[in-house]
C-alpha beads as a LAMMPS data file, in Angstrom:
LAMMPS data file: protein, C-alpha beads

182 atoms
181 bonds

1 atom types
1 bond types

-500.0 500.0 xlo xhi
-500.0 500.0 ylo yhi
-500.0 500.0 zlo zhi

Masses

1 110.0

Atoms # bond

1 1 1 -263.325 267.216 -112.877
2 1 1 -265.105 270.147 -112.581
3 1 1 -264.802 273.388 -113.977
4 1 1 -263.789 274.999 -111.092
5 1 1 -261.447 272.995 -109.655
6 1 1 -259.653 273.300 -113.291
7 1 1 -259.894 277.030 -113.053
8 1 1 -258.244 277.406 -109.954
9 1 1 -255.815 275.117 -110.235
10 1 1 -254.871 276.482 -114.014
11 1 1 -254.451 279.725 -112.203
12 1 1 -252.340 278.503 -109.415
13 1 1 -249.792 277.362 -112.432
14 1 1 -250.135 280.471 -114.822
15 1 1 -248.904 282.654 -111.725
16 1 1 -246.273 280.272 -110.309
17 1 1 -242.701 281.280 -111.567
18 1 1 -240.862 279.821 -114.153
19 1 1 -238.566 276.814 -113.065
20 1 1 -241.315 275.532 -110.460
21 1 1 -243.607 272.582 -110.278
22 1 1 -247.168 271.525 -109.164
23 1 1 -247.154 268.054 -107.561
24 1 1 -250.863 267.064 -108.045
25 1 1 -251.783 264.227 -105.794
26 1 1 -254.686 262.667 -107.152
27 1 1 -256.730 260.086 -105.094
28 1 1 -259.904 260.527 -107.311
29 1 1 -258.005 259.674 -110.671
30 1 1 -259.484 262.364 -112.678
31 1 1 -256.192 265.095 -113.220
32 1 1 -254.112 262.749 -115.186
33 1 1 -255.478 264.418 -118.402
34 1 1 -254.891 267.785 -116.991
35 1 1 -251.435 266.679 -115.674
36 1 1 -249.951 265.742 -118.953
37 1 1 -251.621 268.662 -121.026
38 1 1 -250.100 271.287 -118.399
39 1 1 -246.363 270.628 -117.734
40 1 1 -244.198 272.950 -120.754
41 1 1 -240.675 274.125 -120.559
42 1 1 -240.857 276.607 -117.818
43 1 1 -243.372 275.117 -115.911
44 1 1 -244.513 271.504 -114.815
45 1 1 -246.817 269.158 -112.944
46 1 1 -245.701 265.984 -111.062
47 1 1 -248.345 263.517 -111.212
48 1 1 -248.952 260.966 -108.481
49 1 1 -251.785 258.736 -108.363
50 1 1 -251.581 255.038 -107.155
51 1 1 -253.943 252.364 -105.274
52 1 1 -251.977 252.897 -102.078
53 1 1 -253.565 256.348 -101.797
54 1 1 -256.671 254.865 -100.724
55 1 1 -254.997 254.369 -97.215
56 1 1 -254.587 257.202 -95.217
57 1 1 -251.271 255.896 -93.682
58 1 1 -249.864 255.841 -97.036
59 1 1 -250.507 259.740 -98.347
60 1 1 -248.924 260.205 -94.616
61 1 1 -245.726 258.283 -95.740
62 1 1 -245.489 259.854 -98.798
63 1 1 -245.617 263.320 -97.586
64 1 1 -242.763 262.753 -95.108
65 1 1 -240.644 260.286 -97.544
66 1 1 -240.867 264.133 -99.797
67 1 1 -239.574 265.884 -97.167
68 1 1 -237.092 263.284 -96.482
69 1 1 -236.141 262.045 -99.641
70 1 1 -237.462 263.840 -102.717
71 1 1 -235.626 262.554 -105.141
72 1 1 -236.974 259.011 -104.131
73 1 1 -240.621 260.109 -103.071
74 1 1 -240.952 262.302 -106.689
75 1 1 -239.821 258.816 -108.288
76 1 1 -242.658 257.008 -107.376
77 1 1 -245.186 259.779 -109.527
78 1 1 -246.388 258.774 -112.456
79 1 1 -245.618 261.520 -114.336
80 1 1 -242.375 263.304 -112.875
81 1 1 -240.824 266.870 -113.071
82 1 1 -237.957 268.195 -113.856
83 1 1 -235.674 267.733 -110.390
84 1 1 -233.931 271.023 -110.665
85 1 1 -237.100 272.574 -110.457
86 1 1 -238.475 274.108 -107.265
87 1 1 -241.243 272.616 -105.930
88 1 1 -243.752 275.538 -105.611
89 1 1 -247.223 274.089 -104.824
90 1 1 -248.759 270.576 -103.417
91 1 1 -252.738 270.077 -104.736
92 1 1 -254.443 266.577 -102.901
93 1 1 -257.688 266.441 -104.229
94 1 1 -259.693 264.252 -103.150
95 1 1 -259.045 264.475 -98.852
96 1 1 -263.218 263.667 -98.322
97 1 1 -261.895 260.364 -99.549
98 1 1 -260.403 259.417 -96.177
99 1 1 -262.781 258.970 -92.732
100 1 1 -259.993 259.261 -90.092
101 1 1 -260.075 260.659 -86.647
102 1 1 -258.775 264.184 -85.942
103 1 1 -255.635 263.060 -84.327
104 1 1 -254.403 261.710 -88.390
105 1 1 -255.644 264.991 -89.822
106 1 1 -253.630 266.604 -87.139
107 1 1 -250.131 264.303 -88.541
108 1 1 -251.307 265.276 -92.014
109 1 1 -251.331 269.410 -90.873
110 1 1 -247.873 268.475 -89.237
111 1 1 -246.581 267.585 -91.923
112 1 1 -247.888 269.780 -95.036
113 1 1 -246.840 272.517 -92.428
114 1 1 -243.098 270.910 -92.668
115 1 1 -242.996 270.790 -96.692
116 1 1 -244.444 274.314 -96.357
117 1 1 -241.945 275.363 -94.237
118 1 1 -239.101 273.409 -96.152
119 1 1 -239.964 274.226 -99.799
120 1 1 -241.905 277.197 -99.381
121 1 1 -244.777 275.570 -101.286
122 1 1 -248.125 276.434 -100.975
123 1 1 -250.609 273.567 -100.158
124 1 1 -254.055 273.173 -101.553
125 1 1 -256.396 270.159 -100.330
126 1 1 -259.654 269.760 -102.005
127 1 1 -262.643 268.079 -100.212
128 1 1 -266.700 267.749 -100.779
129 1 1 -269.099 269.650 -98.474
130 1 1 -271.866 269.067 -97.164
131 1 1 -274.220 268.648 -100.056
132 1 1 -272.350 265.894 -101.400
133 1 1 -273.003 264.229 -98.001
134 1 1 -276.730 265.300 -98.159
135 1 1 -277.827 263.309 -100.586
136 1 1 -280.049 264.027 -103.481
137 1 1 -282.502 266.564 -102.498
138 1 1 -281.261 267.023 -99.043
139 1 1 -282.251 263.304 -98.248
140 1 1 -279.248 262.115 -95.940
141 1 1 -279.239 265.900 -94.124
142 1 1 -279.110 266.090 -90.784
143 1 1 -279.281 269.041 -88.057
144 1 1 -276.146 269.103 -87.131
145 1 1 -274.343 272.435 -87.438
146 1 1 -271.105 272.913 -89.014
147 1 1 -269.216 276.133 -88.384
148 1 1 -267.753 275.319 -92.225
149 1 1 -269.668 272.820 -94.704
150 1 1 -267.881 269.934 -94.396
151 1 1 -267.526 266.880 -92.461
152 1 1 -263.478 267.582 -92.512
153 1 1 -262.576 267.774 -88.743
154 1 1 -262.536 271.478 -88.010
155 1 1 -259.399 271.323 -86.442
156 1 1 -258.021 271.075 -89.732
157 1 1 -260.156 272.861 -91.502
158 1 1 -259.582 276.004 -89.289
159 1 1 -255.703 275.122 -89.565
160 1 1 -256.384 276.483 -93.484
161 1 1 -255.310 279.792 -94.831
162 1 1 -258.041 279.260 -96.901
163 1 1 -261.950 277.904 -97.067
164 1 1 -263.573 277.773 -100.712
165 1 1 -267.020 276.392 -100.932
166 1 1 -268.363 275.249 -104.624
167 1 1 -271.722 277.069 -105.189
168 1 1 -271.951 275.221 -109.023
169 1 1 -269.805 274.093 -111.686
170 1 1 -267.827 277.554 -112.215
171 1 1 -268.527 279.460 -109.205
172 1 1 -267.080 279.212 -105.462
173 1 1 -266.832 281.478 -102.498
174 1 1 -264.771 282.065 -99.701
175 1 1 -266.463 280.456 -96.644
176 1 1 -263.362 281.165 -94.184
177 1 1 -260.389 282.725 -93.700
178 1 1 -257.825 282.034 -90.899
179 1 1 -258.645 284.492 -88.287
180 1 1 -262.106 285.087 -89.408
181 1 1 -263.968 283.205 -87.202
182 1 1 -263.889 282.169 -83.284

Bonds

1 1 1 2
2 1 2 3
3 1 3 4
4 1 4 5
5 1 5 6
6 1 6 7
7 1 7 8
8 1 8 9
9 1 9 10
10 1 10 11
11 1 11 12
12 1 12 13
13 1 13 14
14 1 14 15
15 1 15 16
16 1 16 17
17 1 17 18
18 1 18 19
19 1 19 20
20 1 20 21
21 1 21 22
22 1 22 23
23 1 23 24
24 1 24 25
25 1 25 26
26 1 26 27
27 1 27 28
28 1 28 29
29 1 29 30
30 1 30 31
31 1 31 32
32 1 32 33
33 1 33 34
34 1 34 35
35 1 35 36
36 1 36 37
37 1 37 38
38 1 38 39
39 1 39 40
40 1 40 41
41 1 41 42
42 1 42 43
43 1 43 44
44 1 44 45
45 1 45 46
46 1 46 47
47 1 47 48
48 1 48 49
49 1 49 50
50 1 50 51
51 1 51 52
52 1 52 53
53 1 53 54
54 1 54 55
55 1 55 56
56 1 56 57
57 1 57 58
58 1 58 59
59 1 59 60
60 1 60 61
61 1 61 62
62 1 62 63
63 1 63 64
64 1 64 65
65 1 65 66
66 1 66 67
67 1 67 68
68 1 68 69
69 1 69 70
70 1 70 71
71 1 71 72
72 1 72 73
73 1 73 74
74 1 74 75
75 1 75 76
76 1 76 77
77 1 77 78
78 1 78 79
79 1 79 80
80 1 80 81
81 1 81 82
82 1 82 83
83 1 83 84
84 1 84 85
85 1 85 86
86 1 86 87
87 1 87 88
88 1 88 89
89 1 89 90
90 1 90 91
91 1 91 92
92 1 92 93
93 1 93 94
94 1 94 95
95 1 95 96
96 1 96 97
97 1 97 98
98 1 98 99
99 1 99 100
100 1 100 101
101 1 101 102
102 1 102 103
103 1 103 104
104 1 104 105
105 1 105 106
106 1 106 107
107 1 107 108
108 1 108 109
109 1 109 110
110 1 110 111
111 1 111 112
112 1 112 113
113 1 113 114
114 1 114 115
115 1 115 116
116 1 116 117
117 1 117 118
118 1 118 119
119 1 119 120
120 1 120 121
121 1 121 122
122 1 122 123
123 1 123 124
124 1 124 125
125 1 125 126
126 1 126 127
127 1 127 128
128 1 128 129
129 1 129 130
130 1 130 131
131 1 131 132
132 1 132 133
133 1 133 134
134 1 134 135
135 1 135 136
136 1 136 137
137 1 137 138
138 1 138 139
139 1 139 140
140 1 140 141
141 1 141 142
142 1 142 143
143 1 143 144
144 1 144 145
145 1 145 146
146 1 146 147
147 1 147 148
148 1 148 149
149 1 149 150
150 1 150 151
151 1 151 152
152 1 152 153
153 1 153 154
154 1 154 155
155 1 155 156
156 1 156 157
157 1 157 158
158 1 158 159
159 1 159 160
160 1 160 161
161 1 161 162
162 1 162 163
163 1 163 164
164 1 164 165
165 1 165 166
166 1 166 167
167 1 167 168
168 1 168 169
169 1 169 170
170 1 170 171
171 1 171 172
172 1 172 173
173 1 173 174
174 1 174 175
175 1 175 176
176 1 176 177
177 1 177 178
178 1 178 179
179 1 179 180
180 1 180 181
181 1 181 182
């Protein structure tokens, strides 16, 4: 994990009130560590990571089984929180993982937009740009542009509050913010 994705995420947590949770989705498998080291009295972090993340269809279903059935969907994490907390955040980190069409991305906006709107959670989604893509050295680059560095459909990129781009280990910048661009 790297040391910026800790940071932010660290600092999503330390300003959350007390009583909430963090449900990390993790289809990379590398927050478990973090997961278990963060969750304390006041504060705590779900933790779901499982093989049926690699599809698509099944981060879909489990989004909409939590707004259907919480109780049920939280269940299936493997590290749980407390159910009489709020949730107050949802982190997915890794979304580069999936190579869908922007009509799934569109069902995935849907529906983060419904927990949103239900829980009042923010959302965060974590993906690789364009120099993970590239190759070493720029190898695999091509001239294509990209309004935003990534090979996320725009339509849900744009859809974000939001646009970070990693510069290094510790540093990021905002690339975009909603209404910023055309």
């Amino acid at each position: 994990m790297t040391k910026i994705k800790s940071s932010v995420v660290h600092r999503l947590i330390d300003e959350l009130p007390n009583q909430t949770f963090v449900l990390m989705i993790d289809i990379a498998s590398c927050w478990r560590e973090f997961a278990t080291e963060y969750s304390h009295e006041e504060k705590s972090v779900a933790y779901m990571n499982s093989a049926s993340l690699l599809h698509f269809e099944s981060l879909i279903n489990f989004l909409a089984q939590l707004n259907d059935n919480p109780q049920e969907a939280l269940s299936r994490c493997k590290q749980a929180a407390p159910l009489q907390f709020q949730l107050a955040s949802i982190v997915i980190d890794n979304i580069s993982y999936y190579t869908h069409d922007n009509a799934s991305y569109e069902l995935l906006f849907k529906i983060l937009r419904m927990l949103r709107s239900r829980y009042g959670c923010s959302v965060m989604t974590v993906g690789f740009g364009l120099d993970f893509y590239n190759g070493v050295e720029q190898s695999f680059a091509t001239n294509k542009s990209y309004d935003i560095p990534t090979r996320l459909p725009m339509s849900y990129v744009k859809n974000m509050d939001c646009v970070l781009q990693r510069d290094n280990a510790s540093t990021a910048r905002v690339v975009y913010t909603k209404n910023s661009m055309p």
